[in-house]
N, C-alpha and C positions, 0 to 999 in steps of 0.2 A: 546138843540139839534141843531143842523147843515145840512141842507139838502144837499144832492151830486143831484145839477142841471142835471150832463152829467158822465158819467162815459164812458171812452173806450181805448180799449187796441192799444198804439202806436208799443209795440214788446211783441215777448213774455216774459211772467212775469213783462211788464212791462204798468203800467196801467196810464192814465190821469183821474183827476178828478176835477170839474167844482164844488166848494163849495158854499152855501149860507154863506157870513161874512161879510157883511159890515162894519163894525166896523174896522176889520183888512184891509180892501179893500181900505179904505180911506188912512191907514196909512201907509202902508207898500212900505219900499221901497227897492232895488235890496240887496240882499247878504243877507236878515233877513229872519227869517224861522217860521213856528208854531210847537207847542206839540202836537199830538192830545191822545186821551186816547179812545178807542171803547166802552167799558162799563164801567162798576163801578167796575169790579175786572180783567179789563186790563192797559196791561202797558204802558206808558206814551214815544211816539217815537217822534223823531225830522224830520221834511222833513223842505225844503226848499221849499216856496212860488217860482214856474217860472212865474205867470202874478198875476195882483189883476187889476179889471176893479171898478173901484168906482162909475160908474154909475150906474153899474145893481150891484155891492154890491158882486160880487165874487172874489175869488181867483182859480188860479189853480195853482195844487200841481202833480206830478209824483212820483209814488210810485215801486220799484223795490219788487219782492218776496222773500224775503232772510230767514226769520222766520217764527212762528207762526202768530204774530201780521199782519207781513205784507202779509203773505196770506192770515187771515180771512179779512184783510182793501181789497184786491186786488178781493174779492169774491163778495165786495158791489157793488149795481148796480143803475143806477140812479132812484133819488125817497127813493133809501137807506137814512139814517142819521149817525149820530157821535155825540155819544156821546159832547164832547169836541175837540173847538181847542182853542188854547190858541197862542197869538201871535197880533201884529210882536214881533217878541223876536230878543236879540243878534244886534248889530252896523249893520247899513247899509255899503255897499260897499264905499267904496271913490271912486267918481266919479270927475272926472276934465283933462284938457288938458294934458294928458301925449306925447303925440308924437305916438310912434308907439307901441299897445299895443298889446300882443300876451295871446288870453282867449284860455284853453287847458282843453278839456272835458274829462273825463273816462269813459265810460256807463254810469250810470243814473246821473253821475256826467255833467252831456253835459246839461239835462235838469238847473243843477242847473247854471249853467254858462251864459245860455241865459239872462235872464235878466240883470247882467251886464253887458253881452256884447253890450247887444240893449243900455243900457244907456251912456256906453263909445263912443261909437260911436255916439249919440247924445251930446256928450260933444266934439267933434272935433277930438278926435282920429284915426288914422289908426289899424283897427282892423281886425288883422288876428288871425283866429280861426283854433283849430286843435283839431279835433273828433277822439276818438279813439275806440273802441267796438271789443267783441268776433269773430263774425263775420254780415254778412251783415243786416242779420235778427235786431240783435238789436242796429243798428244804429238808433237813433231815432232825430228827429227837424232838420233836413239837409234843406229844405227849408226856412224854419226860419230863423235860422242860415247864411245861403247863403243869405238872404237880409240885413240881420245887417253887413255882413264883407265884407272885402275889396279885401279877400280871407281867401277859404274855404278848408282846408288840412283835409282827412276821409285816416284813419287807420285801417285794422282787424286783427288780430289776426294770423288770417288762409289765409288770402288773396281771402277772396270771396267776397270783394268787395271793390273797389278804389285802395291805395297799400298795400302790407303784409306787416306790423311791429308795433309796438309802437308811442306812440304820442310823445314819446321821439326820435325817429327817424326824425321824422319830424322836431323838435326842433333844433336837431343839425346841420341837414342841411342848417335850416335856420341861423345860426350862422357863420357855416364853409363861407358860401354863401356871409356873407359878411354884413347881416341884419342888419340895426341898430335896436336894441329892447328896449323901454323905461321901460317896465313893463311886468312880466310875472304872467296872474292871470293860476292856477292849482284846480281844483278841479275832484275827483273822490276817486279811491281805495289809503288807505294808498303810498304802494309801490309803484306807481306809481306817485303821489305830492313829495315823498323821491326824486325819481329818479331825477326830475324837477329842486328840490332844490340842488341837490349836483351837476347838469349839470352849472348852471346857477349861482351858488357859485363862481365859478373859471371863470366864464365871468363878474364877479361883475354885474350881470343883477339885479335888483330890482324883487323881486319875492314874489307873495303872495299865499296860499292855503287856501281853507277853511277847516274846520278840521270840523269832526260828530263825536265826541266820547258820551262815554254813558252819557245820560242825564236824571234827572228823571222831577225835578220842573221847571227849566228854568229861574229860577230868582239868581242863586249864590249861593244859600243857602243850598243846597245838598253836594257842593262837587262835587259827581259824574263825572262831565265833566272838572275836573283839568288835564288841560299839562300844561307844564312845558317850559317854553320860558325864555332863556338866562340864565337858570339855576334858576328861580323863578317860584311860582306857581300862575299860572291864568284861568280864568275858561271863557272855550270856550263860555257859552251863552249868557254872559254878558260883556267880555272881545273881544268874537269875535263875528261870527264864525271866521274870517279870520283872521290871522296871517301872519308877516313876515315868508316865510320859511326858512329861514338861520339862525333864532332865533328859530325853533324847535325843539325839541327835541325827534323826531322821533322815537327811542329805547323805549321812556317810552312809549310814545303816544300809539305805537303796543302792548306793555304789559299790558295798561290799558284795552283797547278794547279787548284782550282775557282774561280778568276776567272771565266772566260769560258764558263762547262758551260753557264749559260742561253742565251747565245749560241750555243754547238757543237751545242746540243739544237736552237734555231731552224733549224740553218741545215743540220741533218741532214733536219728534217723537211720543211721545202721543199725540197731535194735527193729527199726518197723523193716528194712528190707528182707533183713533175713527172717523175719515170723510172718510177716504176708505170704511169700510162699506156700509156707508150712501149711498158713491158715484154708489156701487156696487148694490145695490138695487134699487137705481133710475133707472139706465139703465135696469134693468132685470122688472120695473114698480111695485117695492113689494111698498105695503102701500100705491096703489091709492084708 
């Protein structure tokens, strides 16, 4: 079992959590991620480690609500446990002098980003970061963020806060602008890493994204998380996460990850029936 040190909500749905692993805490370095598993007849998810402190023996992990799994993980509260984390898993980041590096966040994609960005930048790089989110509310690590770069570009959605558009707007500007860019790291929503690499294709910009597709064991052996890069098959947990993106294969990648949506939709919805109740009798004080 795995103690959660600190649990707390950075936006909404979206929660930080401070783990007991030393083991993983010693080892792990930026771009690798853990499994974790909640019990014994739940399902095995992939987050990406954003810190691992080796002295006190923790890791913290940012956890967005998108299923079942990750609203009962985002319900836990510190002093909670886990079952299982299993990790570091997956290549670390390449870290080294690139010149002038551009780290580009999507919602809870921004958490996973930090850590490389902090370590490019200790490796001598010029690092400019660009944050993108729904709107203001779930912008999250902007302080952070703003001491590791060089400068700090925040995006929403709706424009309630910084400028209205895409972190792809940002991008180009920087380009039109005149930027030189040595390396473009992309992590967040599919659609948006696509956007990045087809921008950045036709600038011959070097570009990487990390990919989260479905994962079950995390050591190759599943399957499960096979895309398809230059037209071969490789398997994100042990091949990446991160990949060149002008070597991916995008169309597949989206078809793999809506395998199992009608299932995730099923199994969210019986998840909300049976805790609404709950939630509804709490409030009304039945069953003190």
């Amino acid at each position: 079992m795995f103690k959660i040190q600190h649990a707390e909500f950075l936006a909404p749905g979206i929660k930080r959590f401070v783990i007991q692993a030393p083991r993983i805490a010693r080892k792990q370095k930026p771009g690798q991620f853990v499994i974790l598993r909640l019990n014994e007849q739940g399902e095995r998810i992939p987050i990406t480690i954003e810190h691992s402190d080796p002295e006190r023996g923790t890791i913290r992990i940012v956890v967005q609500s998108a299923g079942k799994t990750t609203n009962v993980l985002n319900s836990l509260k510190t002093g909670d446990e886990i079952l299982n984390v299993v990790g570091p898993l997956g290549k670390p980041s390449e870290i080294k002098q690139f010149g002038t590096v551009v780290v580009m966040g999507g919602g809870v994609g921004t958490a996973m980003a930090y850590p490389t960005a902090l370590a490019l930048k200790h490796a001598g790089n010029r690092v400019i970061t660009i944050v993108g989110a729904r709107n203001r509310e779930l912008v999250i690590l902007e302080r952070q963020l703003r001491e590791v770069s060089d400068a700090l570009m925040i995006t929403t959605d709706d424009g309630s806060y910084a400028d209205k558009g895409f972190v792809t707007d940002k991008l180009r500007q920087l380009i039109e602008n005149g930027t030189r860019i040595d390396l473009v790291l992309a992590i967040g929503p599919i659609p948006m890493m696509r956007a990045v690499a087809e921008m950045t294709r036709k600038e011959h910009i070097r570009t990487i994204v990390s990919l989260n597709p479905i994962m079950i064991d995390g050591t190759g052996m599943c399957g499960g998380c096979r895309v398809l890069v230059d037209g071969k098959s490789e398997f994100a947990c042990v091949d990446g996460p991160e990949f060149d993106a002008h070597r991916v294969d995008f169309s597949v990648l989206v078809q793999r990850n809506s395998m199992y949506r009608a299932a995730e939709q099923k199994s969210m919805e019986e998840f909300q029936r049976t805790t609404e109740p709950n939630r509804a009798c709490a409030l009304q004080g039945v069953g003190r």
